[in-house]
N, C-alpha and C positions, 0 to 999 in steps of 0.2 A: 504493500500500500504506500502511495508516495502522497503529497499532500502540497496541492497549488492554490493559488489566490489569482480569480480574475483582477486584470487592470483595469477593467471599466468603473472602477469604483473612480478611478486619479482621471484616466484619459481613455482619447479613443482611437492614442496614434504617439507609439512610444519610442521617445527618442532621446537625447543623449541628459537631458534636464531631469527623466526621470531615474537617472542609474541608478543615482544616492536613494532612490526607494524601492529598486533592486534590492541593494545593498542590506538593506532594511529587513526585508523579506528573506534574506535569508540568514541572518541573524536571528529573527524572529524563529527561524527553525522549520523555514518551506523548502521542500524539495525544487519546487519550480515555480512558473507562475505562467499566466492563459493571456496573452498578449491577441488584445482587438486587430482585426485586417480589414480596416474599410477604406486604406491609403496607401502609398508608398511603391517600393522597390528594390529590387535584388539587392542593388549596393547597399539602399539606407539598412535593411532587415542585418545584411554580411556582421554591418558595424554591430547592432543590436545583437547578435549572434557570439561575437567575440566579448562582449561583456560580461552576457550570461553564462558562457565558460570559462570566464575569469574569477565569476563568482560561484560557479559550480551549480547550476540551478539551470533545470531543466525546462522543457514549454512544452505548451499545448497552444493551441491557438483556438480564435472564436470568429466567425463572418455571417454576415446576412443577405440576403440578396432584396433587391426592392422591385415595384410596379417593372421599369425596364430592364431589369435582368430577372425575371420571371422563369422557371423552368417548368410551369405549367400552363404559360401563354396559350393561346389559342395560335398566336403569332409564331409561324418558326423562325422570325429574325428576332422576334424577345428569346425565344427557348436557345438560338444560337451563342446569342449574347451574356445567356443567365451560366450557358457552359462554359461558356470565357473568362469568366466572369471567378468561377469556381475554380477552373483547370487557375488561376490566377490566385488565389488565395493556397490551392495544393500547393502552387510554387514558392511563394513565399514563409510556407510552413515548414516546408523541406531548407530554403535557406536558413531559418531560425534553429534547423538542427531538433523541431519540432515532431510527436510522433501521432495526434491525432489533430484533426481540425474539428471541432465542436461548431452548434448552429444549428439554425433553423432556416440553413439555406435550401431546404425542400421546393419552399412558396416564397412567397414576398410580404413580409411583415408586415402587420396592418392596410394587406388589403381584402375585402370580401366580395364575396360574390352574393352575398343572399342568401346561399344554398349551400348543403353540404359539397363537397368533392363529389366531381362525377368521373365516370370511368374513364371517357375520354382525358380528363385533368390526372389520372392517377398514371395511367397510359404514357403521356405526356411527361411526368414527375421522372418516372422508371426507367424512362429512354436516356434522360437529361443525365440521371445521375447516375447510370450505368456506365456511360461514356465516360464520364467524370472519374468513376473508379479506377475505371483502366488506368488514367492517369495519373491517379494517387499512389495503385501497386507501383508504378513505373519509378514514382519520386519517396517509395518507401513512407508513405501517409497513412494512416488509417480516418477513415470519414466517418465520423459520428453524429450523425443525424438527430436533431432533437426536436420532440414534441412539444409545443408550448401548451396555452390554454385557450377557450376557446373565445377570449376577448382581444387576443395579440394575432389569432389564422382561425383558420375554419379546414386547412386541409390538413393537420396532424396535429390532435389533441389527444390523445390518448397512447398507452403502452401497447394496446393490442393493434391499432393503426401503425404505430410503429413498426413491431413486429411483421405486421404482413406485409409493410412498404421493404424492408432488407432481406423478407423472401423471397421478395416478388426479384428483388433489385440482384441476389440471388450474385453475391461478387465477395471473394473473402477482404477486399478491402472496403468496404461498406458494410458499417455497422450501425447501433443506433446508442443514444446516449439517454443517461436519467437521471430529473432534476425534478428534488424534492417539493421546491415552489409549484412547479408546475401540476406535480401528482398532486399536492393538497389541496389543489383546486378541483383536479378533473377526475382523481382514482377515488376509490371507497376506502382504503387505505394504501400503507406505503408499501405493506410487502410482498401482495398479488401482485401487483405487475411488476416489483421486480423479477418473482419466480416467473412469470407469464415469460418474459423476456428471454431467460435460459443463456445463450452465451450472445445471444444479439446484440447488448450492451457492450461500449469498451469505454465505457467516460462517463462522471457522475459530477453532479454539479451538488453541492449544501446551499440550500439557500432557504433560508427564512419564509417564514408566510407573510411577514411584509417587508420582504428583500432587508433586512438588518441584519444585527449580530445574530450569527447562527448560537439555536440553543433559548433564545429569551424570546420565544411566540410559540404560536398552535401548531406546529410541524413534530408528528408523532417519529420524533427521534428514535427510540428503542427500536420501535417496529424496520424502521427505513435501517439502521445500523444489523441489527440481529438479520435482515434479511440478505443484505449485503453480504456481510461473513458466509452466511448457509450457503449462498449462490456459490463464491470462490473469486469473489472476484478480489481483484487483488490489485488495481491500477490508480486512474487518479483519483483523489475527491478532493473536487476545487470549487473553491468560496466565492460563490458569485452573490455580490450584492451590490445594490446600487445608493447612490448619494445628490446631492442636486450640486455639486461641483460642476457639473457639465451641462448644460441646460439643453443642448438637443436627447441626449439621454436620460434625465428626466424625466423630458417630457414622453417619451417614447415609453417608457418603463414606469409614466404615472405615477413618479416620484414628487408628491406636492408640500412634503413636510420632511425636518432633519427627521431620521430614523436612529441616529444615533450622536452621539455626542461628538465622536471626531473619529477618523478613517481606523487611527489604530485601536480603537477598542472590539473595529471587527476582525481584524487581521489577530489581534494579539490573543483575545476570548476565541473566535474562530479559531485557531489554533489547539487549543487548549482543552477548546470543545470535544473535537475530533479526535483527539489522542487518546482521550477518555473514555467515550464512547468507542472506539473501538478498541482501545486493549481491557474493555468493560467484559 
């Protein structure tokens, strides 16, 4: 079990101002940390790369894709674009020395249709991000695919939707990921669908019922920890939560109040939480 902290808490585009809270983080006692890709390039990531093995700290990374990079367009120049788009984040994740990419880059973040997912959109999804695979086995990536809830998409809410989308997808580099936030809204509890999942999972996100310090709200810890362990899973559990430092992320993630006193009491209680919780 290795133990990261999303950067979306500080930023959404990490570069050489944030070292010193690198640095920080692995003091603190993290294995790694889940560095946002909704910017940049080989070179800047190279730099970002040689720090984080200066500092011995591993990554994961996290992307999204929106309205025009869609991989369930109706459009095959959106669905072309949402692959580029992706094959683009697989690469920069492989620069970072990175071993999964996380996200809810399935669909396009807040946007809906009305209606549940239709065949035709899943169809669509399958195609996008089988080819996408190909390219991740190629750059040594694992794709972890995550479900939100069903106020952020409408085409993957759920752990069993999940599951069927990385059978369907049917590629040993596509897999799908699980985030605690997201189950306390849409599962009956945390430990069905982790079982449900089986090995389709390679990434696990902690995150609060209202994105703060993990450990201090309604997220049935025990159950989500004891089911974790049974499974075998043995990879990352990274601390995604959110702050109003960044005001497009905020707003996006309906952050309208502090959730917390200041960054390090989630990083530092997060930490602490997790170490407990599971050698519990």
């Amino acid at each position: 079990m290795k133990i990261g902290m999303n950067l979306l808490l500080w930023t959404a585009y990490v570069t050489e101002a944030h070292f010193p809270l690198l640095a920080s983080l692995k003091k603190a006692g993290y294995d790694g940390v889940e560095l946002p890709l909704f910017d940049g390039d080989a070179a800047h990531y190279k730099k970002v790369r040689k720090e984080l093995d200066n500092l011995g700290l591993g990554a994961t990374t996290v992307t999204v894709v929106n309205a025009d990079t869609n991989p369930i367009d109706p459009n095959p120049s959106v669905r072309a674009k949402a692959l580029d788009r992706i094959k683009w984040a697989i690469d920069m994740t492989h620069e970072l020395g990175g071993t999964a990419l996380a996200g809810p880059y399935h669909s396009a973040i807040g946007v809906f249709s009305g209606n549940p997912p239709t065949e035709q959109e899943k169809a669509h999804g399958i195609e996008v991000l089988r080819k996408a695979a190909d390219h991740a086995q190629q750059a040594k990536v694992t794709m972890t695919i995550e479900y939100l809830n069903r106020f952020e998409c409408y085409f993957l809410t759920t752990a069993a939707q999940a599951a069927e989308l990385v059978d369907a997808v049917n590629h040993p580099s596509f897999k799908c990921m699980y985030d605690t936030f997201h189950a306390h809204i849409e599962e009956k509890n945390q430990s069905s669908p982790i079982a449900a999942l089986g090995n389709r999972f390679a990434h696990v996100h902690i995150s609060e019922n209202d994105r703060g310090v993990p450990g201090t709200g309604q997220v049935h810890w025990d159950e989500a920890f004891t089911a974790l362990k049974k499974s075998g899973y043995d990879g990352w559990l990274t601390i995604e939560a959110f702050g109003r430092a960044l005001p497009d992320i905020a707003a996006a993630t309906k952050v309208w109040r502090d959730l917390f006193a200041q960054p390090e009491d989630v990083y530092l209680q997060g930490i602490d939480f997790i170490k407990k919780k599971w050698n519990s």
